[in-house]
C-alpha positions as CSV (number, residue, x, y, z in Angstrom):
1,X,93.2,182.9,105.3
2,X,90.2,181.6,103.4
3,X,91.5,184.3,100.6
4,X,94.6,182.2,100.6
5,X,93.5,179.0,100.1
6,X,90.9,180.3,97.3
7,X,93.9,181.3,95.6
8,X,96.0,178.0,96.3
9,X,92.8,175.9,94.8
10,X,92.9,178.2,92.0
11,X,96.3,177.6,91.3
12,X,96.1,173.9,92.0
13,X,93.1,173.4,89.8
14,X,95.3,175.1,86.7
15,X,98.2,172.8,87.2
16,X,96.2,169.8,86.5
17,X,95.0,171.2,83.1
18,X,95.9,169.0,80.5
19,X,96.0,165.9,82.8
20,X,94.5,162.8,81.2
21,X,95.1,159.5,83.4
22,X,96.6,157.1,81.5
23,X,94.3,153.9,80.2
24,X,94.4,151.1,81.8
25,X,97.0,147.9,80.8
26,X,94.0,145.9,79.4
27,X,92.6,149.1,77.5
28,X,89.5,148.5,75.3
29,X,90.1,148.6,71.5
30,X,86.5,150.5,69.7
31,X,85.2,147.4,68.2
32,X,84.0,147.7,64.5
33,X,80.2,146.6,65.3
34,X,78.3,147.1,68.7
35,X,75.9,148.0,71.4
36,X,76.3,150.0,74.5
37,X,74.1,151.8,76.8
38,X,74.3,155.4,77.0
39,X,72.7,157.1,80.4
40,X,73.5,160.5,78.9
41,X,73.3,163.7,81.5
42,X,73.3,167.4,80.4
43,X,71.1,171.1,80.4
44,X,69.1,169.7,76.9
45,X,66.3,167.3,76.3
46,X,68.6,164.8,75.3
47,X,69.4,163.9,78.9
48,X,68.1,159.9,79.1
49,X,69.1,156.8,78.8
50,X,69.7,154.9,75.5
51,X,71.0,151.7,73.6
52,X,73.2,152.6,70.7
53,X,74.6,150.7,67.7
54,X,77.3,151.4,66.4
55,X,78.4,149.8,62.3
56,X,82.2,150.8,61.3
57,X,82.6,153.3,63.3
58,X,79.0,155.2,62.9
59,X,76.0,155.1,65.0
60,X,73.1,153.8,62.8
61,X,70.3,153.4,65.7
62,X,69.3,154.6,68.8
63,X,66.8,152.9,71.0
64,X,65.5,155.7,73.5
65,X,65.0,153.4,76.8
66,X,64.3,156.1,79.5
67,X,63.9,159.9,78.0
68,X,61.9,162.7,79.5
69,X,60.2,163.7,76.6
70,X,60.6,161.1,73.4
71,X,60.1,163.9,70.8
72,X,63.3,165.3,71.9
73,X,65.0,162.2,72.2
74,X,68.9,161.6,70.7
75,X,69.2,160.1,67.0
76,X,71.2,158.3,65.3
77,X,72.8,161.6,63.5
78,X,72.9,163.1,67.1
79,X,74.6,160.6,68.7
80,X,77.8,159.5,69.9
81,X,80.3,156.2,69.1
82,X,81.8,155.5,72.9
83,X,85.4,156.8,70.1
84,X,83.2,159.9,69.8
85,X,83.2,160.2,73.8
86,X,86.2,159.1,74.3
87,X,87.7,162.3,71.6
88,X,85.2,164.7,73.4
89,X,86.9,163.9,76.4
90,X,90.5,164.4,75.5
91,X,89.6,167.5,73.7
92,X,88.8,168.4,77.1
93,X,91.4,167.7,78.9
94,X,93.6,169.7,76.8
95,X,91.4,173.0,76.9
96,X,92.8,175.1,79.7
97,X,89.0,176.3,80.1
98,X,87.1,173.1,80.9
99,X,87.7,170.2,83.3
100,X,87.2,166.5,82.9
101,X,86.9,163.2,84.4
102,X,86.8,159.3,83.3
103,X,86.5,156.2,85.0
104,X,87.7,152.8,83.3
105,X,86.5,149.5,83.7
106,X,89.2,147.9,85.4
107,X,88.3,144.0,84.0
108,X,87.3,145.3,80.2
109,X,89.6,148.1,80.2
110,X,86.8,150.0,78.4
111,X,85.5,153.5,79.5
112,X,82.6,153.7,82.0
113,X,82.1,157.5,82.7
114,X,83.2,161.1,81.0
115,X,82.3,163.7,82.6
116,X,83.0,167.0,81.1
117,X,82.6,170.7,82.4
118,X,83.1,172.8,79.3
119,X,84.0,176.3,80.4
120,X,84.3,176.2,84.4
121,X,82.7,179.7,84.4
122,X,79.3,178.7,83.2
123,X,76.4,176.6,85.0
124,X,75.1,174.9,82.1
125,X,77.2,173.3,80.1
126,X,78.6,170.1,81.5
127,X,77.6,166.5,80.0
128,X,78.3,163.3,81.5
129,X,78.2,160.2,79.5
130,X,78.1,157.1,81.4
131,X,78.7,154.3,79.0
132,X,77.9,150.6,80.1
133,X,76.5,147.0,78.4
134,X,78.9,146.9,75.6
135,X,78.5,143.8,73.4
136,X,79.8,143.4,70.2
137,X,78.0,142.5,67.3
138,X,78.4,140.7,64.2
């Protein structure tokens, strides 16, 4: 029995490959200028939170806010636009070897969480980006 159902999750977890729920009615339009926070979760010293700006469509400054080591911490060439995450994601989503997830923020339409398993078979190589405070800037 428990080899069955192994077998039935298996299949079940293959069928939703490629599934990306759709975006919300009042879905968020990437802004030309602004700020979001980035709490930013993986296996790398990167993991931390951060405030990023973002300038036509490029991140030109990263403010580390909580990092474990600072000396590590993301920059502005390492970083991501929430576009960048949002692209990350959906290249995800249609990869028949990784698995992903998003939440939306059901007043701003905007994304609040990706998180992305890579290759399903490893242990360390998932990211999660949660993405929140987004103001635009002038």
């Amino acid at each position: 029995m428990t080899r069955i159902l192994t077998i039935l999750a298996v299949l079940l977890a293959h069928a939703c490959d490629g599934y990306a729920p759709e975006r919300p009615d009042n879905a968020w339009d990437e802004p030309d200028h602004y700020e979001y926070t980035l709490h930013y979760s993986s296996f790398s010293p990167w993991a931390g939170t951060y405030r990023v700006a973002v300038r036509h469509g490029d991140v030109i400054v990263v403010e580390p806010l909580d990092v474990w080591d600072s000396e590590y911490a993301l920059t502005a060439e390492d970083a991501w636009t929430i576009g960048d995450i949002l692209d990350l994601y959906y290249e995800a989503v249609d990869s028949p070897d990784s698995v992903a997830e998003i939440t939306w923020d059901t007043t701003t339409g905007a994304p609040e969480s990706v998180s992305i398993d890579w290759w399903i078979e490893a242990v360390d190589d998932e990211q999660y980006f949660g993405i929140s405070d987004i103001e635009e800037s002038a």
